[in-house]
C-alpha positions as CSV (number, residue, x, y, z in Angstrom):
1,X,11.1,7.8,-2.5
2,X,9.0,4.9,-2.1
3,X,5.8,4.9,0.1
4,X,4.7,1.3,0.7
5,X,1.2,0.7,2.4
6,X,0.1,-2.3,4.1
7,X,-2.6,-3.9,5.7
8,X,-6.1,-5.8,5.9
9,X,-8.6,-4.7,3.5
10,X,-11.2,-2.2,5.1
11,X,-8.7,-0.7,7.3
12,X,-8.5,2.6,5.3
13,X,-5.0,2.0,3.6
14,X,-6.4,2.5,0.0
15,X,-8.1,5.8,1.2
16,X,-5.0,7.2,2.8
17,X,-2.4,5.8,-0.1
18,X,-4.5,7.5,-2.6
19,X,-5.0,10.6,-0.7
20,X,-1.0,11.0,0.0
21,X,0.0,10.3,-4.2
22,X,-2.8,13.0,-4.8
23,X,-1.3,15.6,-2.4
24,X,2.3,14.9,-3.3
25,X,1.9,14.2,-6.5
26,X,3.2,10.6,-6.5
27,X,2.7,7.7,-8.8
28,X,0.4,5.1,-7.8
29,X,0.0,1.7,-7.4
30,X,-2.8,-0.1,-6.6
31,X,-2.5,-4.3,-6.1
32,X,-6.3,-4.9,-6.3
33,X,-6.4,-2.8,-9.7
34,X,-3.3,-4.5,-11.3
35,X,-4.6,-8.3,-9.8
36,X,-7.8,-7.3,-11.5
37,X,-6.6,-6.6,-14.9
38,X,-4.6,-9.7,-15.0
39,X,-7.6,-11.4,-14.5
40,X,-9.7,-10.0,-16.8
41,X,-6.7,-10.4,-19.3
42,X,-7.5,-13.9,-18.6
43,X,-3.4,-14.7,-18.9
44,X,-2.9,-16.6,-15.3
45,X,-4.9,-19.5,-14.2
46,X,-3.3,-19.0,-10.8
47,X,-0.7,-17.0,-9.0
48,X,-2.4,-13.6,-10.0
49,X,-1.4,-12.2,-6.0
50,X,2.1,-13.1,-7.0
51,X,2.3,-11.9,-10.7
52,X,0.4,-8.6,-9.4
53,X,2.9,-7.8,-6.9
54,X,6.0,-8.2,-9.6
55,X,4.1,-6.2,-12.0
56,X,3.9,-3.6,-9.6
57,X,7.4,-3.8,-8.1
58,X,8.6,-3.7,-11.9
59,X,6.0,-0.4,-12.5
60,X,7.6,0.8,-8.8
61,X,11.2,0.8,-10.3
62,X,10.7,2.1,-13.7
63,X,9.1,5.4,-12.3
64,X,11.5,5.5,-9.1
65,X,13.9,5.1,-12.0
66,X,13.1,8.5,-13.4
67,X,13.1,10.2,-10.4
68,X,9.0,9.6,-9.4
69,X,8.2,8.9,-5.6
70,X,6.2,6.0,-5.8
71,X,3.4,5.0,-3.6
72,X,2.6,1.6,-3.4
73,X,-1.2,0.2,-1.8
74,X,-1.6,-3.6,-0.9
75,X,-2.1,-5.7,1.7
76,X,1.8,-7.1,2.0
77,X,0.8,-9.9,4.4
78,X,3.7,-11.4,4.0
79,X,7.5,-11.1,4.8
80,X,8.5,-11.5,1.1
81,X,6.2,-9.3,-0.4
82,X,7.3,-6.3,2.2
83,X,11.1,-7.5,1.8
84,X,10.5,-7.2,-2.7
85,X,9.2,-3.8,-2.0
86,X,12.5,-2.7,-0.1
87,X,14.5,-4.5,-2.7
88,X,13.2,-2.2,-5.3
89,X,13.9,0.7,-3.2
90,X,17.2,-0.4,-2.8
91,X,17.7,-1.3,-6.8
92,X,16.5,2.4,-7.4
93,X,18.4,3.9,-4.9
94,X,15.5,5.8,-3.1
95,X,14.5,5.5,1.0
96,X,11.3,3.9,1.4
97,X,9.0,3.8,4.0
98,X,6.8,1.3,5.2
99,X,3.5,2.2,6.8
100,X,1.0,-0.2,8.4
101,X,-2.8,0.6,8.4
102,X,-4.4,-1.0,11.1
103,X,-7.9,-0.5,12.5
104,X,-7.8,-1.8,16.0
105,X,-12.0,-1.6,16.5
106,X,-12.9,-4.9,15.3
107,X,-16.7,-3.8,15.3
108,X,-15.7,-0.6,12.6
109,X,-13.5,-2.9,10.6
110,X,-16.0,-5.2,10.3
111,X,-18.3,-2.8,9.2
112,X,-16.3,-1.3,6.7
113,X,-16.1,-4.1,5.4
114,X,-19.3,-5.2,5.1
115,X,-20.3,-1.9,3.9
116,X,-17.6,-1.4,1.2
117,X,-18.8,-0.9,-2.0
118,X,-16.4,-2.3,-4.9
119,X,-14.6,0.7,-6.8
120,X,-13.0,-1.9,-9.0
121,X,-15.0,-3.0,-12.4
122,X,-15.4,-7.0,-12.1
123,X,-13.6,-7.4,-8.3
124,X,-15.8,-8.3,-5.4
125,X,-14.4,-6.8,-2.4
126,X,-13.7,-9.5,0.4
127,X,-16.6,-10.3,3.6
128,X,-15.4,-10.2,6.6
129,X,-15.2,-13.8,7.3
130,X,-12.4,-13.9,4.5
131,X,-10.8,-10.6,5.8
132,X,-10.4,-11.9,9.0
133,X,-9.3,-15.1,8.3
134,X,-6.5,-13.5,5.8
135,X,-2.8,-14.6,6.2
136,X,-1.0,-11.6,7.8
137,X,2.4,-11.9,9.3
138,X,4.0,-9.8,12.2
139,X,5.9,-7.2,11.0
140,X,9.6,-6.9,12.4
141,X,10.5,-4.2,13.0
142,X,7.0,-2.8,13.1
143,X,6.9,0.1,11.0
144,X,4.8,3.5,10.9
145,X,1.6,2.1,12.2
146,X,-1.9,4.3,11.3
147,X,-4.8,3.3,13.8
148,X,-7.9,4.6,11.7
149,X,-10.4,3.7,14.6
150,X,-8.2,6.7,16.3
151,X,-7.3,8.9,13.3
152,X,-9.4,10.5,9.8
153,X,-8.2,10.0,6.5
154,X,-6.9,13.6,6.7
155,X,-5.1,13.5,10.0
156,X,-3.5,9.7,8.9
157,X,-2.0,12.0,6.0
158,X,-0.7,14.6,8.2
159,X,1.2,12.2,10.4
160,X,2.7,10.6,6.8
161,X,3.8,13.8,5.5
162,X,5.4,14.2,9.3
163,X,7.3,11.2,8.8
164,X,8.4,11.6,5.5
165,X,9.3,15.1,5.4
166,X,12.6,14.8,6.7
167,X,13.7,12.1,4.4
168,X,11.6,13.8,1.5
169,X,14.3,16.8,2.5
170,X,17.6,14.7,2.9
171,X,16.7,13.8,-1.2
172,X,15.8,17.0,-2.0
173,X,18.9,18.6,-4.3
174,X,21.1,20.5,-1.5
175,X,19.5,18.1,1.0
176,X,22.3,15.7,1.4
């Protein structure tokens, strides 16, 4: 299976994504930490959001490949990054699920944002004015959407491994 998370920085996506691999065990994949590297590798001039999203759909389907559920954390602003992710899925074989992290208290966002301290050596997280300026398309169909100015970390998990569960059990072996 592959989890694919979406959404601004500062709404809680990164915390939830990584909480969900831990718990179930899943391979992750972090955009900001792949982007990162390439640009410390000092290989692209430009194009590092592109080239960090194929790196990580190629990473997605190797270990979907050999039977890993995959989670997948980036921001997937746009309609071609969300439709790569679902291409992979569908290369591997494996249901994915997209889930949208939204935090509809403008205020908190901003304040997460502003207040987010980088976790990533040499990456400085984005202010607000470039957070809320960011391209970010409508989603249609909307998917799983996770409201973190209603919901903890811990309860956002909960409602994942709600929705996932029964597709989790359809793949299990006897499942189908």
């Amino acid at each position: 299976m592959l989890v694919v998370f979406s959404g601004l920085p500062g709404t809680g996506k990164t915390t939830i994504a990584s909480q969900l691999a831990r718990q179930t065990g899943a391979a992750y994949l972090r955009i900001d930490v792949i982007e990162q590297a390439l640009r410390d590798a000092g290989v692209l001039a430009q194009g590092v959001g592109t080239s960090g999203y194929g790196v990580a759909n190629a990473l997605a389907l190797s270990n979907l490949r050999l039977g890993h559920t995959v989670v997948a954390d980036g921001v997937n602003p746009v309609r071609e990054s969300r439709e790569a992710w679902k291409a992979v899925a569908i290369q591997a074989g494996v249901e994915w699920v997209d889930i949208q992290v939204i935090c509809s208290d403008e205020r908190e966002h901003q304040r997460r944002v502003e207040q987010r301290a980088g976790d990533i050596p040499g990456l400085t997280p984005p202010d607000w004015r470039s957070v809320s300026a960011h391209e970010y398309e409508a989603w249609d169909p909307k998917p799983l959407t996770i409201d973190t100015a209603r919901v903890t970390a811990d309860q956002a998990v909960a409602l994942i491994m709600a929705h996932i569960k029964p597709v989790a059990s359809a793949l299990a072996p006897g499942g189908r």
